[in-house]
C-alpha positions in Angstrom: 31.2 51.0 6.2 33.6 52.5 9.0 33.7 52.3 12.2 32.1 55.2 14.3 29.0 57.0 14.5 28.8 57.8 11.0 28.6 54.1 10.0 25.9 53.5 11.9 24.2 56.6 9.9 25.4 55.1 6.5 24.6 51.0 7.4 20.6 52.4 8.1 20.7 54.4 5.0 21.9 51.5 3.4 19.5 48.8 5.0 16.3 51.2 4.5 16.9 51.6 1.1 17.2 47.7 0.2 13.9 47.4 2.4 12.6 50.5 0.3 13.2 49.0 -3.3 11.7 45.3 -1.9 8.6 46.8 -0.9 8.5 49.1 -4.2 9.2 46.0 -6.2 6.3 43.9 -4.2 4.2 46.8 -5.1 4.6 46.8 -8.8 4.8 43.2 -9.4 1.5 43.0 -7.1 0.1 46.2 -9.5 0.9 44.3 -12.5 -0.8 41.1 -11.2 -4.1 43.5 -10.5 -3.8 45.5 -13.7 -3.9 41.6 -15.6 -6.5 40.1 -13.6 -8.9 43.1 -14.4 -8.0 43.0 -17.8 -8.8 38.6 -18.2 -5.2 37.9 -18.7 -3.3 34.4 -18.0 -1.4 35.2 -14.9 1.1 31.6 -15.3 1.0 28.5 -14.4 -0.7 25.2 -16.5 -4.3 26.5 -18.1 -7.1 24.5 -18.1 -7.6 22.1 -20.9 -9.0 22.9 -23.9 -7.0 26.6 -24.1 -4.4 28.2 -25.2 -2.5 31.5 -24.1 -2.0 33.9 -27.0 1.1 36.2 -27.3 -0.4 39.0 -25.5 -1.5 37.2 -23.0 -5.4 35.9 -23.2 -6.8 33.0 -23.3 -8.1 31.2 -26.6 -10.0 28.1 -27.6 -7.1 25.2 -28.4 -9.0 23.7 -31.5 -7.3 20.4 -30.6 -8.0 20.1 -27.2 -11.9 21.8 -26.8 -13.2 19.0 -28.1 -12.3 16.7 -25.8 -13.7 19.1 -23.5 -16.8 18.6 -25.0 -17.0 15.2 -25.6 -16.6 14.4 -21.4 -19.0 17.2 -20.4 -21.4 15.6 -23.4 -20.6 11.9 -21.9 -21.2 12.8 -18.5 -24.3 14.2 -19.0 -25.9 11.7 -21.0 -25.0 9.3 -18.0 -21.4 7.7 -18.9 -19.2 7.6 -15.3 -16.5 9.1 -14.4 -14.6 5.8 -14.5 -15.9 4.6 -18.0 -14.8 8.4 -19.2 -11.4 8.2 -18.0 -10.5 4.3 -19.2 -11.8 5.5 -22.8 -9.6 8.7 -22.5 -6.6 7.2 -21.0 -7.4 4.4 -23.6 -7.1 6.8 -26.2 -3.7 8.0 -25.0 -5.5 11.6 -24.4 -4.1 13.7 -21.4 -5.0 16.1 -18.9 -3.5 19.8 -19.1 -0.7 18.4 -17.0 0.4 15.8 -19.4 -1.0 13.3 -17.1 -3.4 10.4 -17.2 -7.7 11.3 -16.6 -8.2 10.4 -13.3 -11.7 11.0 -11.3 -10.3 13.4 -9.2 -8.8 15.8 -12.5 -12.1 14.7 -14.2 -14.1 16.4 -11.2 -12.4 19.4 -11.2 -13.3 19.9 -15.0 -16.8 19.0 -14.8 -16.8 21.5 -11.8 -14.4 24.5 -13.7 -16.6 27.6 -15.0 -14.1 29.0 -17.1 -15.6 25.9 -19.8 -19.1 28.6 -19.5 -16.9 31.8 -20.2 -15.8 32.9 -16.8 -12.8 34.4 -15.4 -11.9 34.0 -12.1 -8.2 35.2 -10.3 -6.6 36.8 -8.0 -10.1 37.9 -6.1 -11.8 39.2 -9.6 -14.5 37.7 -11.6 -15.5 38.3 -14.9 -18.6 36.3 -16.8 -17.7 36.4 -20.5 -14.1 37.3 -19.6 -12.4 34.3 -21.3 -14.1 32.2 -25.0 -16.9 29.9 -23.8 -16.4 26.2 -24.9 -19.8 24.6 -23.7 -22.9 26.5 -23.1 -24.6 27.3 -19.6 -27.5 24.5 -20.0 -24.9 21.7 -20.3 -23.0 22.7 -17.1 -25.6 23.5 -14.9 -26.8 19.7 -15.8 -23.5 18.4 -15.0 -23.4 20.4 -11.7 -27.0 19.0 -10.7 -25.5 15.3 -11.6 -22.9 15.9 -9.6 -24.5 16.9 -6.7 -26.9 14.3 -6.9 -23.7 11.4 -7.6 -22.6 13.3 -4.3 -25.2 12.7 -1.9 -25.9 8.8 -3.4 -22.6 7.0 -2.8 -24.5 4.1 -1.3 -26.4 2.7 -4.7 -22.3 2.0 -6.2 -20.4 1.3 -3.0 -22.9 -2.0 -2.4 -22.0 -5.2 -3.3 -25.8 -6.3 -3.7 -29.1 -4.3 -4.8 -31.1 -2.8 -1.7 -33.9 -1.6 -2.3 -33.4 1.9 -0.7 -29.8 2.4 -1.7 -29.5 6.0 -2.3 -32.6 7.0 -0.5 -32.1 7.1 3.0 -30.1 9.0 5.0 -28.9 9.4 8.7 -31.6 12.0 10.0 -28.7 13.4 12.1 -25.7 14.1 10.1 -26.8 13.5 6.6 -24.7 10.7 5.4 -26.1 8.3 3.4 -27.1 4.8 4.7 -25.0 1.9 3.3 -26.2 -1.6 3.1 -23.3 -3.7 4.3 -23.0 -7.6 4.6 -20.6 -10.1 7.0 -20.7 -13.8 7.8 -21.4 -14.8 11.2 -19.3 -18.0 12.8 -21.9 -20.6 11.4 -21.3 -19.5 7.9 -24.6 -17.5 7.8 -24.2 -13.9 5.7 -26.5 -10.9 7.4 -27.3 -7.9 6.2 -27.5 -4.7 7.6 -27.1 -0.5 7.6 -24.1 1.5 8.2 -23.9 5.5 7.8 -21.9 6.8 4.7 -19.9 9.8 6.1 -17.0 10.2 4.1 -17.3 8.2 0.4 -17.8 10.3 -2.4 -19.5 9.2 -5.6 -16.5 10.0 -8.2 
């Protein structure tokens, strides 16, 4: 670029241009990203368990890994916990789409993920029957009302002894559930009394 007026001219024409192919770029790789989200392709990054990516780009039933799917969506719903569902998976030597071990957070998210009933969901577009179900719309919507109610009832598990409305009352204010707690006073004696559950979560 020289000196002078005309390389001020020619450093703009240069600069604009760059900035003109970024934005162009942006454009078509944001295009692209559209044009596969309307059409249920896997945009990247690690799938959910139990599928596959084909060649062109959609998602398929992995016949090795669906049933496992099944089996903790089945196990949950028939009233096995989170944490007897991930020692018998970890147990097993099974993992989670990431390679890693179950854990009761990754087990949530599962439980909770509707692509299992057939839905796809990305980049602001949803489609029902946009992706092969694995498990059929009863058995999630039971899972999702256990859930919920394992939400709201962290007080009946977090107790060390059995009250007799653990999981039944809650604070008329906030919400939280009311948790029988214990302590020993200087004599020795152990009392008993209610504390509000604000921030435990039933896993």
């Amino acid at each position: 670029i020289p000196d002078g007026p005309e390389g001020i001219i020619l450093e703009s024409l240069l600069e604009g241009m760059a900035e003109y192919y970024s934005a162009e770029l942006s454009q078509k790789i944001r295009r692209g990203i559209k044009e596969s989200a309307m059409n249920c392709r896997a945009l990247g990054g690690r799938g959910a368990l139990g599928y596959k990516v084909t060649e062109d780009k959609y998602f398929a039933i992995d016949e090795e890994t669906a049933p496992l799917v099944e089996k903790i969506f089945t196990m949950y719903d028939s009233g096995v916990s989170m944490v007897d569902i991930c020692q018998l998976f970890n147990d097993q030597g099974f993992k989670t789409s990431t390679g890693s071990r179950f854990n009761k957070n990754s087990l949530r998210s599962l439980l909770k993920n509707e692509k299992y009933i057939g839905v796809y969901e990305a980049s602001g577009f949803r489609t029902e029957g946009g992706v092969p179900a694995i498990i059929d719309k009863e058995l999630f919507d039971r899972v999702q009302k256990r859930l919920a109610i394992n939400k709201k009832a962290p007080a009946r598990f977090k107790a060390k002894v059995d009250y007799l409305l653990s999981g039944k009352a809650y604070c008329g204010h906030c919400g939280g559930g009311m948790v029988g707690e214990s302590g020993k006073s200087r004599s020795g004696d152990k009392h008993y009394y209610r504390s509000e559950e604000h921030t435990s979560e039933l896993q």
